[in-house]
C-alpha positions in Angstrom: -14.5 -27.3 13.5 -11.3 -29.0 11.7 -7.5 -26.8 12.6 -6.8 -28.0 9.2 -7.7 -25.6 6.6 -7.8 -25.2 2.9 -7.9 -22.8 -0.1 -7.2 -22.2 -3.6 -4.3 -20.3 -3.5 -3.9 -19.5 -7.5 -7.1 -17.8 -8.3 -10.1 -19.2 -9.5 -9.0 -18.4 -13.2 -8.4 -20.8 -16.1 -4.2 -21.3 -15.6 -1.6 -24.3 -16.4 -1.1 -24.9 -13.2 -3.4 -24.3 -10.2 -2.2 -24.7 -6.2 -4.3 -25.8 -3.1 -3.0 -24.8 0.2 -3.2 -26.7 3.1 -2.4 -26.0 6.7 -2.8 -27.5 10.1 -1.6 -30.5 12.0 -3.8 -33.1 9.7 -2.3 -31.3 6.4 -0.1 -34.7 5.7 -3.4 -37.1 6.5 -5.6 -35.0 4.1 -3.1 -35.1 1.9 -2.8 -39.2 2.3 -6.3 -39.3 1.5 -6.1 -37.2 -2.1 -2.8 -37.7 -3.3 -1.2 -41.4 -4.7 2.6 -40.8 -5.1 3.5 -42.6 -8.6 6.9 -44.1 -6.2 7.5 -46.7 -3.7 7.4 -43.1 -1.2 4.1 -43.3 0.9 2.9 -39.8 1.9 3.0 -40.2 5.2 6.8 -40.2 4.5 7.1 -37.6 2.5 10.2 -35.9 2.5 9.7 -32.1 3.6 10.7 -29.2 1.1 10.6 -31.7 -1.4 8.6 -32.2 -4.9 6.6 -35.5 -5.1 4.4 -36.9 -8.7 1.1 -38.4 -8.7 -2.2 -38.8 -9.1 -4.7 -36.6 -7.4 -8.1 -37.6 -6.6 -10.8 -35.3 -7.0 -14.5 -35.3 -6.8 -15.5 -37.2 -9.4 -12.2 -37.6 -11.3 -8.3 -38.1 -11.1 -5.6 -35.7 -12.5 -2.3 -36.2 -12.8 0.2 -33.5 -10.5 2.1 -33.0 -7.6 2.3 -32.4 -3.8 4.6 -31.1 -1.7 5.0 -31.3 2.2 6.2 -28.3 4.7 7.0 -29.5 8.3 6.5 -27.3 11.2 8.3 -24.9 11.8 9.5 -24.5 8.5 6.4 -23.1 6.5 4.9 -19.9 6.0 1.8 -20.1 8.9 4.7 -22.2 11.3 2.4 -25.5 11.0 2.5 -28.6 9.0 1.6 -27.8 5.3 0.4 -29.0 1.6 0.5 -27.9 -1.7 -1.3 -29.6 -4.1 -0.3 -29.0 -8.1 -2.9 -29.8 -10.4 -4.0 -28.2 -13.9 -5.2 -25.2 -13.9 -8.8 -25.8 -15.1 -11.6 -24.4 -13.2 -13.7 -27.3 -12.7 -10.3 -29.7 -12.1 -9.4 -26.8 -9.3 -12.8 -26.9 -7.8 -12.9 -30.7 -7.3 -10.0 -30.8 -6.1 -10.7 -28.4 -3.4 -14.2 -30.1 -2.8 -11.7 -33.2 -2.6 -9.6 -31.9 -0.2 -12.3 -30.2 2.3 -14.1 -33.9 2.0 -11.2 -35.5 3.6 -10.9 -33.5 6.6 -10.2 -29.9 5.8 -12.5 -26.4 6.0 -12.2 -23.8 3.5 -9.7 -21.2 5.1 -11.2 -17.7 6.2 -10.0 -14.2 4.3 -6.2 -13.9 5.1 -6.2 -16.9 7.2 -2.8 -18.4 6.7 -0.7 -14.9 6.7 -2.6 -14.7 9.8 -1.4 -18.1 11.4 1.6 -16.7 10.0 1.5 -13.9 12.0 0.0 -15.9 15.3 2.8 -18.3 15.0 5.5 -15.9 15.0 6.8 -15.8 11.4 6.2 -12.6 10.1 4.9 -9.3 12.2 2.3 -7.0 11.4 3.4 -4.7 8.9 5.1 -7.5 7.3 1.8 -9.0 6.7 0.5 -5.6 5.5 3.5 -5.6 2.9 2.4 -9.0 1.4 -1.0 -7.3 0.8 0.4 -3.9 -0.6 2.5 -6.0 -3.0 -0.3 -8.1 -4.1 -2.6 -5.4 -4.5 0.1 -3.0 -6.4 -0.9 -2.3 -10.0 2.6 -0.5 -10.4 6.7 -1.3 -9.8 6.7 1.8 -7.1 3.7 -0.2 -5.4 6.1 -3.4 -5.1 9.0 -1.8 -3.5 7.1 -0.4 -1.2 5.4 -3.2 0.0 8.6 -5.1 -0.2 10.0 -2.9 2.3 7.7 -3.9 5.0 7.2 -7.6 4.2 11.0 -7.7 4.8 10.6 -6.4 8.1 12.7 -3.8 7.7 10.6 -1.1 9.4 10.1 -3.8 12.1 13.5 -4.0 12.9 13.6 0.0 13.0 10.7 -0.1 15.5 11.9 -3.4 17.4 15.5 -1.2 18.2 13.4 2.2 19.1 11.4 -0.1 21.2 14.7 -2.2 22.9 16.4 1.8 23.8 13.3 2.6 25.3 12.7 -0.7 27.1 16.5 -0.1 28.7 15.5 3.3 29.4 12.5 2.5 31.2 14.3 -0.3 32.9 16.8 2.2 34.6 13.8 4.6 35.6 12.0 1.8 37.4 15.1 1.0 39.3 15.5 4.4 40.4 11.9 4.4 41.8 12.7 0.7 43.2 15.7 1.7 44.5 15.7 6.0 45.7 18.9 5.1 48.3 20.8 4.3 45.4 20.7 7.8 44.0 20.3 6.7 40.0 17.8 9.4 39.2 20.2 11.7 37.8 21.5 8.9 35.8 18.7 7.5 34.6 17.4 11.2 33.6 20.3 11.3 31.5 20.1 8.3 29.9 16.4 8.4 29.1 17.2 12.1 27.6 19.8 10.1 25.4 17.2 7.3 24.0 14.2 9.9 23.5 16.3 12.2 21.6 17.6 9.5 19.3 14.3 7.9 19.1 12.3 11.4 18.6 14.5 12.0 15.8 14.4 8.9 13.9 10.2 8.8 14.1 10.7 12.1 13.4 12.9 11.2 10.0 10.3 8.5 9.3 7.2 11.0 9.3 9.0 12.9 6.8 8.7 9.8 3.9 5.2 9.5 4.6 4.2 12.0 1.4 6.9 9.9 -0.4 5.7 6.4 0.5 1.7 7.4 0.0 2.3 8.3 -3.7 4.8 5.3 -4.3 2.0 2.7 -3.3 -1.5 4.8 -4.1 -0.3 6.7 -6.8 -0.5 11.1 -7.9 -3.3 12.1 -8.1 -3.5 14.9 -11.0 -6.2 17.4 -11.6 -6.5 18.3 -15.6 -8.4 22.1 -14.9 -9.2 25.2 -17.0 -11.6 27.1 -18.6 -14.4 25.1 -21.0 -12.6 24.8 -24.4 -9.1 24.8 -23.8 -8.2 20.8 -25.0 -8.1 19.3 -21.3 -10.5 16.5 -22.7 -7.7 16.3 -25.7 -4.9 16.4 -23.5 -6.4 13.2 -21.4 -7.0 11.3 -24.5 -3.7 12.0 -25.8 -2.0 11.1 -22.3 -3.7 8.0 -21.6 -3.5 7.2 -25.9 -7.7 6.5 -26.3 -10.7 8.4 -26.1 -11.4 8.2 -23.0 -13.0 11.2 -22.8 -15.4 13.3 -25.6 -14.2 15.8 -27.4 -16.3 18.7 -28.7 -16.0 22.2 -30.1 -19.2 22.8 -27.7 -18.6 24.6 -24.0 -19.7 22.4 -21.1 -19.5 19.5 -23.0 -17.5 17.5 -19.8 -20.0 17.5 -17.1 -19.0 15.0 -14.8 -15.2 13.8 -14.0 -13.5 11.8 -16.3 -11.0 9.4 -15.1 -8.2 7.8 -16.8 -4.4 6.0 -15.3 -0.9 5.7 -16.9 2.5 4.3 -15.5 5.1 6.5 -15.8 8.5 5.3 -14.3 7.0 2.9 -12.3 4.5 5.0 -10.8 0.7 4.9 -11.6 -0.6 8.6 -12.1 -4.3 8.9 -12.0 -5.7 12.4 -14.1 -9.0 13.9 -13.7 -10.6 15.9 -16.3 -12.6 18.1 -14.8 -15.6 20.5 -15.9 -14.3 23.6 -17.1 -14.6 26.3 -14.9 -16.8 29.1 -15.5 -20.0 30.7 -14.6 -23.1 28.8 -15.9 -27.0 29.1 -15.7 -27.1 25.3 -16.4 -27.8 23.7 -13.1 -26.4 20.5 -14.1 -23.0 22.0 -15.7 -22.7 23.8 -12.7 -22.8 20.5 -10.4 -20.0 19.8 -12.5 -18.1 22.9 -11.9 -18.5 22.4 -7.9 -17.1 18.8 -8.3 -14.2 20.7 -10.4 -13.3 22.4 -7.6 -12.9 19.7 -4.6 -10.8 17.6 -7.2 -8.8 20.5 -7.3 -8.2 21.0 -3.8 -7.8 17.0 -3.1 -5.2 16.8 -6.0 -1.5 16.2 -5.7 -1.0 18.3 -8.4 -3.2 20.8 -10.8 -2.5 20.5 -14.5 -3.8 24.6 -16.1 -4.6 24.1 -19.4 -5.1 27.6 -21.4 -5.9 27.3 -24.7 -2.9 29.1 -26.5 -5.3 30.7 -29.6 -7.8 31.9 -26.9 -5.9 33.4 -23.5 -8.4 36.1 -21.9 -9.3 37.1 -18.1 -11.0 34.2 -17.9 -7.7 32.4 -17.6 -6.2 34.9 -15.4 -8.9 34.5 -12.8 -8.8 30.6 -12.7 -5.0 30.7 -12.2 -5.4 33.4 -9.4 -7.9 30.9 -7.7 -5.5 27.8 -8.3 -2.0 29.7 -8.4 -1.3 28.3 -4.4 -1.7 24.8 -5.0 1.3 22.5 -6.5 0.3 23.8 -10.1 1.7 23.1 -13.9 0.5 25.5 -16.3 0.1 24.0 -19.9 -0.1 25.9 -22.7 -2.2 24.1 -25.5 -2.6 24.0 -29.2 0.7 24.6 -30.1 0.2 23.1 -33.7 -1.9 26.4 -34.4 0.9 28.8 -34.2 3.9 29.8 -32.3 1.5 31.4 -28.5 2.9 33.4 -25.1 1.6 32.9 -21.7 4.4 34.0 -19.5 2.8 31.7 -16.6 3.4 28.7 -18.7 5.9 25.9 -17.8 5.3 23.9 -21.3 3.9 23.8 -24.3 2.0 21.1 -26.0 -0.5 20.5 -28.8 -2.9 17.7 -27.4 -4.1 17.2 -31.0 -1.5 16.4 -32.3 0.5 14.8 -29.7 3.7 17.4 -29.6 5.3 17.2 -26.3 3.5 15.0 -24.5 6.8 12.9 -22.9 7.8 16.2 -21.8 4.7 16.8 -20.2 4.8 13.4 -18.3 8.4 14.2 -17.2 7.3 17.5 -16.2 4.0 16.3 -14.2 6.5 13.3 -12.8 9.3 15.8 -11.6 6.2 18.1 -10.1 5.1 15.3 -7.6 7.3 11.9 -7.4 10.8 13.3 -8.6 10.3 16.7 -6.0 12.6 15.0 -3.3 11.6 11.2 -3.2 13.9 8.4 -3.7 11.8 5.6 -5.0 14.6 3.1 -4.1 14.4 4.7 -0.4 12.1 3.8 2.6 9.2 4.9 3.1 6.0 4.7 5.3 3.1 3.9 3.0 0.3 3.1 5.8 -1.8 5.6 7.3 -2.0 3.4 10.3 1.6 3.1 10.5 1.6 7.4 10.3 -0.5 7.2 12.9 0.9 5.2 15.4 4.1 6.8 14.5 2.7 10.4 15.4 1.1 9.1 19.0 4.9 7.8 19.5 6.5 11.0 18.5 4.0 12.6 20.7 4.4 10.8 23.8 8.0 10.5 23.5 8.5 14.7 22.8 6.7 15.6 26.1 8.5 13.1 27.4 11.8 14.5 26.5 10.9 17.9 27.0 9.5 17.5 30.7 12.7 14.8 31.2 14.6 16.9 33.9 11.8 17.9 35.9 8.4 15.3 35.3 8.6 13.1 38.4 9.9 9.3 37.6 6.8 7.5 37.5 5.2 10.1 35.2 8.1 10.3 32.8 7.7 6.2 32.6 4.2 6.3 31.6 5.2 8.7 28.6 7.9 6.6 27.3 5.3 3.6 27.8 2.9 4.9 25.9 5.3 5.5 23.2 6.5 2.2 23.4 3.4 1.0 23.1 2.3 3.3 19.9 5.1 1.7 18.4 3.9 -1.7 18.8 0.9 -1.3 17.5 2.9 -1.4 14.1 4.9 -4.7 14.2 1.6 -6.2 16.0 2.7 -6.2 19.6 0.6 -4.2 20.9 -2.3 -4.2 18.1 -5.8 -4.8 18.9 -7.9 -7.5 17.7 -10.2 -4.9 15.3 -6.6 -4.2 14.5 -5.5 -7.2 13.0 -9.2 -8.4 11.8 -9.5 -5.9 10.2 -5.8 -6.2 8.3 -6.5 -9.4 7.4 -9.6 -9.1 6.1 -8.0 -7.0 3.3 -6.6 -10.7 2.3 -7.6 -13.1 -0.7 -9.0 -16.5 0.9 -6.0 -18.0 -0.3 -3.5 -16.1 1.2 
C-alpha cells in the first residue's frame, strides 16, 4: 500500500476553487506526473511555500490551476506535501483526484493527515481535537473554544503540571535510590509543594467545565407549562417561523418540537414540550412523560403561564419544576395588563412584545451566570475526565504525603501524571486516538 496519500480537502460541493491534498514522501513525483508548470520551473524543483501556474491533468481532461509544494518538516502532517488548485466543479474535482490516486497515491483514511500530524509531532492531542470542534462549530462561542485547544494552550498547561510532577517524582526516586542521603524529608516537602499547586490548578480547570460544555454544544432550554399557555407561540416567535402548530385545542403538541437560534455567539437549542397535565389519551400522555425528562436534562426551564388563564394548575407545575434553573414567563401580554408574582418577564408571543428581553434574560440565566466566553475553558468530556482521575490521584497523594511510604506516594503522582497525558496524547491509547480521528472529514 502507497505512504503517499490523497484527498479532497474542499468538500465535494460545486465551489470556485477546489484543493487536493497530498502527503507522503512521493507527494512531489505524483505531483510531476499531474501537474505541467506554464514556466521554465520543473516540478521536481519546485520551490517550497511557494505558488506555481499550470495545467493539471485529469482523467480524461486538463484544467488550468495551480500547485503548491511543502517540504518536510515544514507542513501540517511533518512530510512532503501538495496542494493541487483547480475549479471547483464536481466532476473537474473528481478527475482530478482519480488523476492523482492513478499516479501513485491512495485515498487518505477519516482524519488521516491531522493524524500524521499528530504521529509526526506537530500538533498534540487536544490540539487535533480543537481543529475538529472548530470545524464542526455551527456558532462564534463553538470557534473560541476549539481555538483554545488547537493552540495548545491547555497542552502547555498540562505539559508544566506534568514537568513539576516529573521533578517531584525525580527527587522521590532518589530518596529511595539513595536512603544514606537522608532526602526524604526533602523530597516530602517538595512533592507537597507541586501537588498542592498542581491540585489546585486541575482543580481551577474542573470548574470551566459547565462553561466550556455550553460555549461549544450549546443551552439546552426546556419551553414547559400547562396545555394552552402560548409555548408553541413563544417558539415560533423566538426562532421567527412556524416551527411548531398552533391551536386553540389542548394537547395539540404531542411530541417535542425542536428549534435553534444564535444569540451572542451562542447556539441555544428550545424544546417545546407537551403541556403538562393529566390525560386519558394514551398518546398525549407519552408526550407528557417525554415532557418531563426534557425538563430534568435541560439547562434551563422556560414556565410559560398564560397571563388571562393563571389557576392551580400552574401552581402545581411550578412546585414540581421550582428547583431546577427556571425562568417564569408570563404570556399574552397584548390581552391586558396580568400579575403572577413568580414571574421574571413578561411577553406577548403573539405579537412579539419583549422577545429580545426574553433572549437576554434566558442568555443571562445560563451563559452570562459567571462564564467568560473570551476565557478558557474545558469543552471535552474526555478531557473532564482525565482531569478528575488526575485530581484524584494527585489529592490522595497530597493528603497521605507525610506519612504514605515513598514508593507508594510515586505511584500516585504517576498515575496522575499519566491521567494527564492521556489529554495532550502521551499517554492515550490507540481506541483513544482512533476513535478521535475518526470524528475527522477524509480530507482533513
Amino acid at each position: 500500500m502507497s505512504d503517499t496519500i490523497a484527498a479532497i480537502s474542499t468538500g465535494l460541493v460545486p465551489s470556485g476553487v477546489a484543493v487536493i491534498r497530498v502527503s507522503g514522501k512521493d507527494s512531489l513525483a505524483v505531483a510531476e506526473k499531474v501537474f505541467k508548470p506554464v514556466g521554465k520551473t520543473s516540478v521536481k524543483d519546485f520551490e517550497p511555500n511557494k505558488m506555481y501556474v499550470g495545467e493539471i491533468v485529469a482523467d480524461g481532461f486538463t484544467d488550468f490551476g495551480m500547485c503548491v509544494y511543502f517540504k518536510a518538516p515544514k507542513s501540517f502532517t511533518g512530510e512532503d506535501s501538495v496542494e493541487l488548485h483547480c475549479h471547483g466543479g464536481l466532476a473537474i474535482t473528481k478527475g482530478v483526484l482519480r488523476s492523482v490516486l492513478s499516479s501513485g497515491a491512495r485515498i487518505a483514511a477519516n482524519g488521516e493527515f491531522t493524524r500524521r500530524a499528530f504521529m509526526n509531532g506537530k500538533l498534540s492531542l487536544s490540539s487535533a481535537e480543537g481543529l475538529i470542534d472548530m470545524i464542526n462549530s455551527e456558532s462564534e462561542s463553538g470557534v473560541k473554544a476549539g481555538y483554545y485547544l488547537y493552540r495548545e494552550k491547555l497542552t502547555a498547561e498540562i505539559e508544566r503540571m506534568q514537568n513539576l510532577l516529573t521533578d517531584a517524582l525525580s527527587e522521590i526516586d532518589a530518596d529511595m535510590d539513595f536512603p544514606e542521603e537522608d532526602l526524604d524529608v526533602k523530597s516530602r516537602e517538595t512533592a507537597e509543594k507541586t501537588l498542592k499547586e498542581v491540585t489546585e490548578k486541575i482543580s481551577a480547570l474542573l470548574k470551566t467545565y459547565r462553561g466550556g460544555r455550553i460555549i461549544k454544544d450549546g443551552v439546552k432550554v426546556a419551553i414547559a407549562g400547562k396545555p394552552n399557555t402560548g409555548k408553541s407561540s413563544l417558539l415560533n416567535a423566538l426562532l421567527d417561523y412556524d416551527k411548531a402548530i398552533v391551536s386553540s385545542v389542548a394537547g395539540t403538541t404531542r411530541d417535542v418540537v425542536e428549534g435553534k437560534i444564535s444569540y451572542k455567539g451562542v447556539n441555544f437549542f428550545f424544546f417545546d414540550t407537551a403541556g403538562i397535565r393529566e390525560s386519558g389519551d394514551e398518546i398525549e400522555q407519552i408526550g407528557v412523560g417525554l415532557s418531563k425528562k426534557i425538563t430534568d436534562s435541560a439547562d434551563l426551564v422556560v414556565f410559560v403561564v398564560d397571563g388571562s388563564d393563571i389557576s392551580s394548575d400552574d401552581e402545581e407545575i411550578y412546585n414540581d419544576i421550582k428547583d431546577k434553573n427556571l425562568l417564569v414567563v408570563l404570556n399574552k401580554s397584548d390581552v391586558g395588563e396580568f400579575f403572577y408574582e413568580k414571574a421574571d418577564i413578561k411577553v406577548s408571543a403573539k405579537e412579539k412584545i419583549n422577545l429580545d428581553g426574553l433572549k437576554e434574560c434566558i442568555y443571562n440565566k445560563t451563559v452570562g451566570n459567571g462564564i467568560d466566553l473570551n476565557g478558557d475553558f474545558i469543552c471535552e468530556e474526555r478531557h473532564f475526565e482525565a482531569l478528575k482521575r488526575a485530581y484524584e490521584s494527585l489529592s490522595f497523594a497530597l493528603s497521605s504525603v507525610k506519612t504514605l511510604p515513598l514508593d507508594l506516594l510515586s505511584v500516585d503522582v504517576k498515575d496522575g501524571w499519566d491521567a494527564l497525558g492521556e489529554i495532550s496524547g502521551k499517554t492515550a491509547s490507540e481506541e483513544i486516538i482512533d476513535n478521535i480521528f475518526s470524528r475527522f472529514c477524509v480530507g482533513k
